[in-house]
Kinemage of the C-alpha trace (Angstrom):
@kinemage 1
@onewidth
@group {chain A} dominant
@subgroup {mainchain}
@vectorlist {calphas} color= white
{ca unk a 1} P 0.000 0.000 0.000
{ca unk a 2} L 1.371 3.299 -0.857
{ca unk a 3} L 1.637 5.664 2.284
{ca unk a 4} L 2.883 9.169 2.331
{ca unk a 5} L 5.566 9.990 5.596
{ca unk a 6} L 6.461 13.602 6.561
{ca unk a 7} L 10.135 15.246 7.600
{ca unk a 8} L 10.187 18.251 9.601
{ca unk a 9} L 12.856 20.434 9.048
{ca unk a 10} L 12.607 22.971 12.160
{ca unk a 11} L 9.586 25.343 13.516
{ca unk a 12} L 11.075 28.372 11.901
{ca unk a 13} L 8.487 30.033 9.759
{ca unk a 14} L 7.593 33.872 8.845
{ca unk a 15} L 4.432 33.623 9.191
{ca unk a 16} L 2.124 34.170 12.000
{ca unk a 17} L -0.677 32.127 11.784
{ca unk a 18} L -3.168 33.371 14.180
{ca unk a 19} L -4.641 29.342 14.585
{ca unk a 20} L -1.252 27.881 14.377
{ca unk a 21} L -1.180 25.091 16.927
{ca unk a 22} L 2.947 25.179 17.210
{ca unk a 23} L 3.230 29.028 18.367
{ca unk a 24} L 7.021 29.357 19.094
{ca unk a 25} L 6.629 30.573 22.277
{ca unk a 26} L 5.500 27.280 23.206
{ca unk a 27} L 7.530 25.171 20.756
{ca unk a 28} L 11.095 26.811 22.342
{ca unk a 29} L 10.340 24.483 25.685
{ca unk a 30} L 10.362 21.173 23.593
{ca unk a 31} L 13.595 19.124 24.027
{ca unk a 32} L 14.293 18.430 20.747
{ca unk a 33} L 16.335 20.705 18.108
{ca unk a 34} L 14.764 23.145 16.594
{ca unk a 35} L 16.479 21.996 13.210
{ca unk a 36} L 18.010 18.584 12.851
{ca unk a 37} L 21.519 18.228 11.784
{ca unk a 38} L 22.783 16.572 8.308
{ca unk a 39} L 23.520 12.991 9.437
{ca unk a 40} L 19.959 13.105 11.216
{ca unk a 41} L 18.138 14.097 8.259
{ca unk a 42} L 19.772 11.537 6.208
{ca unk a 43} L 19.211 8.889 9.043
{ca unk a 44} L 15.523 10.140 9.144
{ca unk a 45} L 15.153 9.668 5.673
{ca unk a 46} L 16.324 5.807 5.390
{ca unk a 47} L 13.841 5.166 8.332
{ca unk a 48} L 10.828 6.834 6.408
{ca unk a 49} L 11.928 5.195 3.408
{ca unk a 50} L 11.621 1.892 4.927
{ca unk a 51} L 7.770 2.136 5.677
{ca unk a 52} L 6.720 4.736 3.103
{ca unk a 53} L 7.089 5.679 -0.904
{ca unk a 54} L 6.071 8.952 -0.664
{ca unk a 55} L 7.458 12.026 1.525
{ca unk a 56} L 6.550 15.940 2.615
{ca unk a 57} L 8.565 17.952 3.681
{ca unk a 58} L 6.972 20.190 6.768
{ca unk a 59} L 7.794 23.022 8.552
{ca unk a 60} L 7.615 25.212 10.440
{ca unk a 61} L 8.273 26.995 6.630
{ca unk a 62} L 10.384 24.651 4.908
{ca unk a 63} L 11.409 26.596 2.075
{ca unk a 64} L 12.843 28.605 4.503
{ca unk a 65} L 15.995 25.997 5.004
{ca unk a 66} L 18.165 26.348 2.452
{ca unk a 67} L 19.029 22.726 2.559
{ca unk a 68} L 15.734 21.715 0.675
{ca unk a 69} L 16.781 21.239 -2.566
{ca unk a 70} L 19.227 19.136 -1.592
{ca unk a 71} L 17.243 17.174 0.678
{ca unk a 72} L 14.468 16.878 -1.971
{ca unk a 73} L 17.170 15.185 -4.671
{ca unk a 74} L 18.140 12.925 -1.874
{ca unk a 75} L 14.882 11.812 -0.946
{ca unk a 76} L 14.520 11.045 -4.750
{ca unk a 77} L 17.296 9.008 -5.067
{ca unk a 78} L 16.615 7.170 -1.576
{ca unk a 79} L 13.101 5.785 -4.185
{ca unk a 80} L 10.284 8.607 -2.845
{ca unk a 81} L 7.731 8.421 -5.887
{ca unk a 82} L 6.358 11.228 -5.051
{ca unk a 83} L 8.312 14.287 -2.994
{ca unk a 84} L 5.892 16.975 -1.664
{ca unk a 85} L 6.461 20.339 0.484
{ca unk a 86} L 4.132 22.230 2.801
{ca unk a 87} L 4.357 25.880 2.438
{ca unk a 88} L 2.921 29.049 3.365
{ca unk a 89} L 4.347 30.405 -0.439
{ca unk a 90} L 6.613 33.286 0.532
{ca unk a 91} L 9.776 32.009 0.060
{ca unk a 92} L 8.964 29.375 -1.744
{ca unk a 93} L 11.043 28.945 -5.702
{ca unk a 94} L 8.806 26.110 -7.462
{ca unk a 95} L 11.373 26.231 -10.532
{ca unk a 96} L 14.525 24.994 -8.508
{ca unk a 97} L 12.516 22.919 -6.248
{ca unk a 98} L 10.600 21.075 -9.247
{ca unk a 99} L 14.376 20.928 -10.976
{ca unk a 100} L 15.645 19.168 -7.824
{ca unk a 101} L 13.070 16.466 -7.866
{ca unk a 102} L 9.635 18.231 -6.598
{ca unk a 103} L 6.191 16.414 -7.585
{ca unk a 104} L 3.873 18.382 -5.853
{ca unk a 105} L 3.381 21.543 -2.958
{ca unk a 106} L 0.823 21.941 -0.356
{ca unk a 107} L -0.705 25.171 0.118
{ca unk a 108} L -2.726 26.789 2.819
{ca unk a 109} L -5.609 29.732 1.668
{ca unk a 110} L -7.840 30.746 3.850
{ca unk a 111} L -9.511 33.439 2.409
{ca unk a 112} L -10.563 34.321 -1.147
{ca unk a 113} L -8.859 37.750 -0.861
{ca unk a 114} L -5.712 39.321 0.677
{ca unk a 115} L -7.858 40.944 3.552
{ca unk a 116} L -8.997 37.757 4.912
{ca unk a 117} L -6.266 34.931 4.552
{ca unk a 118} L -3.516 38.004 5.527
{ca unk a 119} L -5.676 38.524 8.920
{ca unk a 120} L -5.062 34.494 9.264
{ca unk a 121} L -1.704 34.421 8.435
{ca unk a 122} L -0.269 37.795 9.852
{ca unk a 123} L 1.670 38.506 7.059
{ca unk a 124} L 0.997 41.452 4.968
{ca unk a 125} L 1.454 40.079 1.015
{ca unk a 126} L 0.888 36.482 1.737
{ca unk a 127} L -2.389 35.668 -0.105
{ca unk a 128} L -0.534 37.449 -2.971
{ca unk a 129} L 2.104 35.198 -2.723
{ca unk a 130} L 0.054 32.217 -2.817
{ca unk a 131} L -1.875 33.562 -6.415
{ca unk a 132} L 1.530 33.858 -7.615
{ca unk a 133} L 3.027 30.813 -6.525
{ca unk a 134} L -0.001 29.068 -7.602
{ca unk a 135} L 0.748 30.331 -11.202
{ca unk a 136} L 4.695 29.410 -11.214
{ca unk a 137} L 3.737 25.764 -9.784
{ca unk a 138} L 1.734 25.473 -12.891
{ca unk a 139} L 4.256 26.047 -15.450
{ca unk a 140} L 6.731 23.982 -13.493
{ca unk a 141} L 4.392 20.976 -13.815
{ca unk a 142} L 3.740 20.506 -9.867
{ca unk a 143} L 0.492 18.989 -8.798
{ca unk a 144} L -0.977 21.547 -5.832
{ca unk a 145} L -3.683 20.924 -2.862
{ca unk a 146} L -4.913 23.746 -0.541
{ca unk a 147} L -5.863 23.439 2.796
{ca unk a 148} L -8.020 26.122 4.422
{ca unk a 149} L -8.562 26.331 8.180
{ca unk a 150} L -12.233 26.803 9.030
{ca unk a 151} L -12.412 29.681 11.374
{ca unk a 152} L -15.194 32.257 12.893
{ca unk a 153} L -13.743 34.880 10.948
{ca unk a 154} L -14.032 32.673 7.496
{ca unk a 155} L -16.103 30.776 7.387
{ca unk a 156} L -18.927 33.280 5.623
{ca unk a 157} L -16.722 33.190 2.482
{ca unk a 158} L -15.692 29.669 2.255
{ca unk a 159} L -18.177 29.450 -0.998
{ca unk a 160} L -15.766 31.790 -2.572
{ca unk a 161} L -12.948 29.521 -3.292
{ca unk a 162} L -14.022 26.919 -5.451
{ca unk a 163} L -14.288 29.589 -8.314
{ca unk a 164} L -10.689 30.995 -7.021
{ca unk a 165} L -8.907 27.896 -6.683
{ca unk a 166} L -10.020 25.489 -9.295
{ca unk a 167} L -9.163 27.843 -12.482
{ca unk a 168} L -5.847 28.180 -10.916
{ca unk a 169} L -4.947 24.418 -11.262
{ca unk a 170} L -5.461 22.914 -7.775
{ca unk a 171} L -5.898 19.142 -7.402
{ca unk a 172} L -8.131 18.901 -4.394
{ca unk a 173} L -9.005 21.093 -1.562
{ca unk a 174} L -9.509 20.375 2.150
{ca unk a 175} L -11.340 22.332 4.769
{ca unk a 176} L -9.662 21.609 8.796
{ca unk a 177} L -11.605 22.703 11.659
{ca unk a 178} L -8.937 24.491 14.265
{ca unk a 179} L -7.248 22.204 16.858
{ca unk a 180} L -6.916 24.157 20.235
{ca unk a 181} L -3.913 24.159 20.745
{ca unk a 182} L -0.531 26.885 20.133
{ca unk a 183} L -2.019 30.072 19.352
{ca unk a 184} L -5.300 28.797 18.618
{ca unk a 185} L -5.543 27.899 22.017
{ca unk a 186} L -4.649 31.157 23.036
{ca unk a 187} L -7.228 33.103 20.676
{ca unk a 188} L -9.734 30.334 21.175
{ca unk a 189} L -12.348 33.108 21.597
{ca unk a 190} L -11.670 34.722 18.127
{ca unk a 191} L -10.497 31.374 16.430
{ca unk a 192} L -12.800 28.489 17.030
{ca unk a 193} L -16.148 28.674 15.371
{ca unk a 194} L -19.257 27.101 17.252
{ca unk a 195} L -20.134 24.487 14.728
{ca unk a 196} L -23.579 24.923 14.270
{ca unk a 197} L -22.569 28.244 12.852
{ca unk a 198} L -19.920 27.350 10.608
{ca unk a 199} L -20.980 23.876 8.796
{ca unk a 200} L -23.767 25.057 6.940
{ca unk a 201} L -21.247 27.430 5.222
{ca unk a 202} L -18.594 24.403 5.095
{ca unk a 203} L -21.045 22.055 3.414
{ca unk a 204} L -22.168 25.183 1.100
{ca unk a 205} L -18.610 25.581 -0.222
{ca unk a 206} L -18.227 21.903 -0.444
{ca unk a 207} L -21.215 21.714 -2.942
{ca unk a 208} L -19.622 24.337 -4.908
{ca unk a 209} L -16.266 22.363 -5.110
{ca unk a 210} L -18.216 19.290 -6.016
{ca unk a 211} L -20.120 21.473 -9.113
{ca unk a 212} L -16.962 23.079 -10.189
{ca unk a 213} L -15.321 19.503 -10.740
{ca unk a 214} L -12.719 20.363 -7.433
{ca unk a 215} L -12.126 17.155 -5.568
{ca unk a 216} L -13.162 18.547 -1.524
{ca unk a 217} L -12.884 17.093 1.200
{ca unk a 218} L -13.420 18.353 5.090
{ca unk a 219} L -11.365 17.086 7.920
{ca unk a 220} L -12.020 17.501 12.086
{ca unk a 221} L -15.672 18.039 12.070
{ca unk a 222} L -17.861 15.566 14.014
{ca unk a 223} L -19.482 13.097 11.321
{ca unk a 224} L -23.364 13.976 12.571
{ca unk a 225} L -23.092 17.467 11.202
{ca unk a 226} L -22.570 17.008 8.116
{ca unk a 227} L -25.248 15.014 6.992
{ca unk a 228} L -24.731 13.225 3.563
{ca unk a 229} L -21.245 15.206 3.690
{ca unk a 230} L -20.375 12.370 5.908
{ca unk a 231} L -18.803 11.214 2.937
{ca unk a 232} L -16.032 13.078 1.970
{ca unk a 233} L -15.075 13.254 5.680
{ca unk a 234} L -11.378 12.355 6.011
{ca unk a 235} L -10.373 10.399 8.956
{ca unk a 236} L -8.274 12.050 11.679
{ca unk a 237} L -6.767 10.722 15.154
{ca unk a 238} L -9.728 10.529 18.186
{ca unk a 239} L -10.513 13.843 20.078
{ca unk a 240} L -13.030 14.016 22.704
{ca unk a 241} L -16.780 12.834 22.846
{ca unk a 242} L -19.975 13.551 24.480
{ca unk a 243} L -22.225 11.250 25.832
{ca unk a 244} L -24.735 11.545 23.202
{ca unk a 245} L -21.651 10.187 20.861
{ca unk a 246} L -21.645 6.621 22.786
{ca unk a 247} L -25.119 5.150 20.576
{ca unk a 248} L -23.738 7.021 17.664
{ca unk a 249} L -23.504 4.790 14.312
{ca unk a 250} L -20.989 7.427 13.068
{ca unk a 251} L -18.708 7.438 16.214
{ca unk a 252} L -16.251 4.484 14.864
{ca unk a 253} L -15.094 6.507 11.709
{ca unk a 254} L -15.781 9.737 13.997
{ca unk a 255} L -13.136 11.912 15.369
{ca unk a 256} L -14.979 13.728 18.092
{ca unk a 257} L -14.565 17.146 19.063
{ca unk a 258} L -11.479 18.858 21.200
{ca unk a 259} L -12.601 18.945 24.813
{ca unk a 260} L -11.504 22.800 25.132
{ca unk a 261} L -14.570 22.693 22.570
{ca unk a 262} L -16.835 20.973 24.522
{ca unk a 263} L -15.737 22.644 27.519
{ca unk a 264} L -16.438 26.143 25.849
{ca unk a 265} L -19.904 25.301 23.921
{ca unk a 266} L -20.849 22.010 25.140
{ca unk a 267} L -22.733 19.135 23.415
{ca unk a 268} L -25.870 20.190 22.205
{ca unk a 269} L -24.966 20.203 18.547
{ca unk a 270} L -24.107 16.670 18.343
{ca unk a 271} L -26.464 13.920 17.781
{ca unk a 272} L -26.557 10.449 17.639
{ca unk a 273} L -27.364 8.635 14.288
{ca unk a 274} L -28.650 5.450 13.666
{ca unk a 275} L -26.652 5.046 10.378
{ca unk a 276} L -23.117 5.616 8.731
{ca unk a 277} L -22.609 7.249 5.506
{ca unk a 278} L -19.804 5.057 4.030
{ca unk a 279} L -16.805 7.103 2.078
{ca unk a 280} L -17.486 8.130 -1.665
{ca unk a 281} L -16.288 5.768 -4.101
{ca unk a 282} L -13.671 7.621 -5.971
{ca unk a 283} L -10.492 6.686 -7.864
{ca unk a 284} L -8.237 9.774 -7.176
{ca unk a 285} L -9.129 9.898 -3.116
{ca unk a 286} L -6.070 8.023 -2.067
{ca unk a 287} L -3.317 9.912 -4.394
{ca unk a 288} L -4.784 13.350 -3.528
{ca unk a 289} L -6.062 12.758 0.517
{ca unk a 290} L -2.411 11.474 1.122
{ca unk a 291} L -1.178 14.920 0.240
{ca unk a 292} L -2.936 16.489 3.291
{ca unk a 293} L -0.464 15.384 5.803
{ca unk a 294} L -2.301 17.232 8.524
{ca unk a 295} L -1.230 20.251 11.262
{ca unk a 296} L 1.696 18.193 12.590
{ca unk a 297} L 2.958 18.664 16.395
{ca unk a 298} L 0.277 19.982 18.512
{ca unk a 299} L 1.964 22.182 21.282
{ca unk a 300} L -0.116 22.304 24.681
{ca unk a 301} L -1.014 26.417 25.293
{ca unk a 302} L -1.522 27.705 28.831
{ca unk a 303} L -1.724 31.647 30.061
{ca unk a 304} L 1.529 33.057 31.145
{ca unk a 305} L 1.373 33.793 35.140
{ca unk a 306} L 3.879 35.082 38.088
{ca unk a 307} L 6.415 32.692 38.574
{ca unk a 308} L 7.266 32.906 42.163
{ca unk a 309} L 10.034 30.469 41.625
{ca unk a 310} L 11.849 33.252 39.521
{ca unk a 311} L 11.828 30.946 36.766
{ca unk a 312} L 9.911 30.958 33.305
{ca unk a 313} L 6.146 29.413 33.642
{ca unk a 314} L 6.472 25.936 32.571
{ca unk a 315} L 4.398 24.994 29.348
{ca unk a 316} L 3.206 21.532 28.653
{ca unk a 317} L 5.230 19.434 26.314
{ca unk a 318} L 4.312 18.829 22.466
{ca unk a 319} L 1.797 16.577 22.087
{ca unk a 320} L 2.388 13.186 19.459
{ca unk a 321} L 0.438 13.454 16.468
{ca unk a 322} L 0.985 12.259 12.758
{ca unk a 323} L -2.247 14.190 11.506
{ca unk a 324} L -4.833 11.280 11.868
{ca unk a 325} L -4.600 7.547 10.283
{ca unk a 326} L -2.838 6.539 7.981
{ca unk a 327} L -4.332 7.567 4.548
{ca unk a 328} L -6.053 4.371 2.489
């Protein structure tokens, strides 16, 4: 079976995603390296190799290091079919990247305009970056997905991007629901839509992919919401669950809700159903879904407060997570 593995290359990264779940305030407490050294990398890379024939490379902002060309020719020769890249699009050079062995980049949009996905990503010039990168990874013959964070200050123009990205040459698009966690934890209040809210626009814009021939899918949203968008629901690792969930019919392909969610709106949007929707049938789902490696490290968040020790207020470490199951 083919499965796609990931390689971080360090945390750094110019944007400043206001849902990023790996704020660096909170990622400088983890033990490990910020950036792994040479040998690592290379070790890394025969280990992934060994259990998977496809590779991203993830950030942080990769195309920050400028050891990625290299590293993509390497992974090449190691036997990666396919060598992607996660990138926010500002530094990113599609020419030299597809020259060194690039197949395909994964992009994040989360607005149809430069007023809303620059809000998102704090970075003045980003969703201009994107268009343009968008453009240049056409002519250089890469294959492109988007991602798009659902959020409460998006989610009314979600139906927008269909008709933005699709004429543009993207593959597939995915819609995430925020994880609480990194600075999305810390703007929860600002961040993290109530759901009942923000579906119904989700499943709108979904529609619109689906009549504009874009391959959609929508990952972290409880399965009973979406009705027959159940469907193209991508699997991703267990959250939290209500009681309601426990009769569910939907709860052993559903991922729950965060329990800072449930915590802050409670349960009664969720409802158990007597029936599963079973996946779409559809040749492409595997090639393209793998491509959506997910949000990577989730990094606990907790207020700062008076240390009376004189020492720095101790975060909670990073917590394990590959972005959900492994892709069929």
């Amino acid at each position: 079976m083919t499965r796609r593995a990931t390689l971080r290359l360090s945390f750094d990264c110019d944007n400043a995603c206001v849902f990023c779940a790996q704020a660096p305030a909170q990622v400088e407490q983890l033990d490990a390296p910020n950036a792994p050294d040479a040998p690592d990398i290379a070790e890394q890379l025969e280990g992934l190799r060994e259990q998977a024939d496809e590779l991203t490379f993830i950030g942080g902002e990769p195309c920050l290091d400028p050891r990625l060309p290299a590293l993509i020719t390497d992974a090449r020769a190691r036997g990666f079919r396919r060598v992607g890249v996660q990138t926010n699009a500002n530094a990113c050079e599609p020419e030299a990247l597809a020259a060194a062995g690039l197949t395909d980049l994964h992009l994040s949009i989360h607005g149809p305009d430069a007023a809303t996905h620059d809000y998102h990503s704090d970075h003045p010039g980003s969703f201009a970056a994107n268009m343009a990168l968008l453009s240049r990874a056409q002519r250089a013959g890469l294959r492109v997905v988007v991602a798009t964070v659902l959020t409460r200050s998006n989610f009314r123009e979600l139906a927008k991007l269909p008709t933005l990205l699709k004429p543009r040459g993207v593959a597939a698009w995915l819609l995430e629901f925020p994880r609480p966690y990194g600075r999305a934890a810390e703007h929860f209040p600002r961040v993290v839509p109530r759901l009942g809210m923000a579906v119904p626009y989700a499943l709108h814009a979904l529609e619109l992919a689906r009549r504009n021939d874009l391959p959609a899918w929508i990952r972290g949203v409880p399965r009973c919401t979406l009705g027959p968008f159940a469907r193209v629901a991508l699997p991703d690792a267990p959250r939290s669950y209500a009681p309601a969930c426990e009769p569910c019919a939907m709860r052993p392909r559903c991922c729950g809700v965060d329990a800072a969610y449930l915590e802050a709106f409670g349960a009664r949007e969720l409802t158990a159903r007597a029936q599963d929707i079973a996946p779409a049938e559809d040749p492409h789902r595997g090639a393209l879904t793998r491509m959506f490696v997910g949000v990577g490290a989730l990094v606990e968040w907790t207020p700062a407060k008076a240390d009376t020790g004189g020492g720095k207020h101790r975060r909670l470490p990073v917590l394990a997570h590959s972005g959900g199951p492994e892709p069929q």
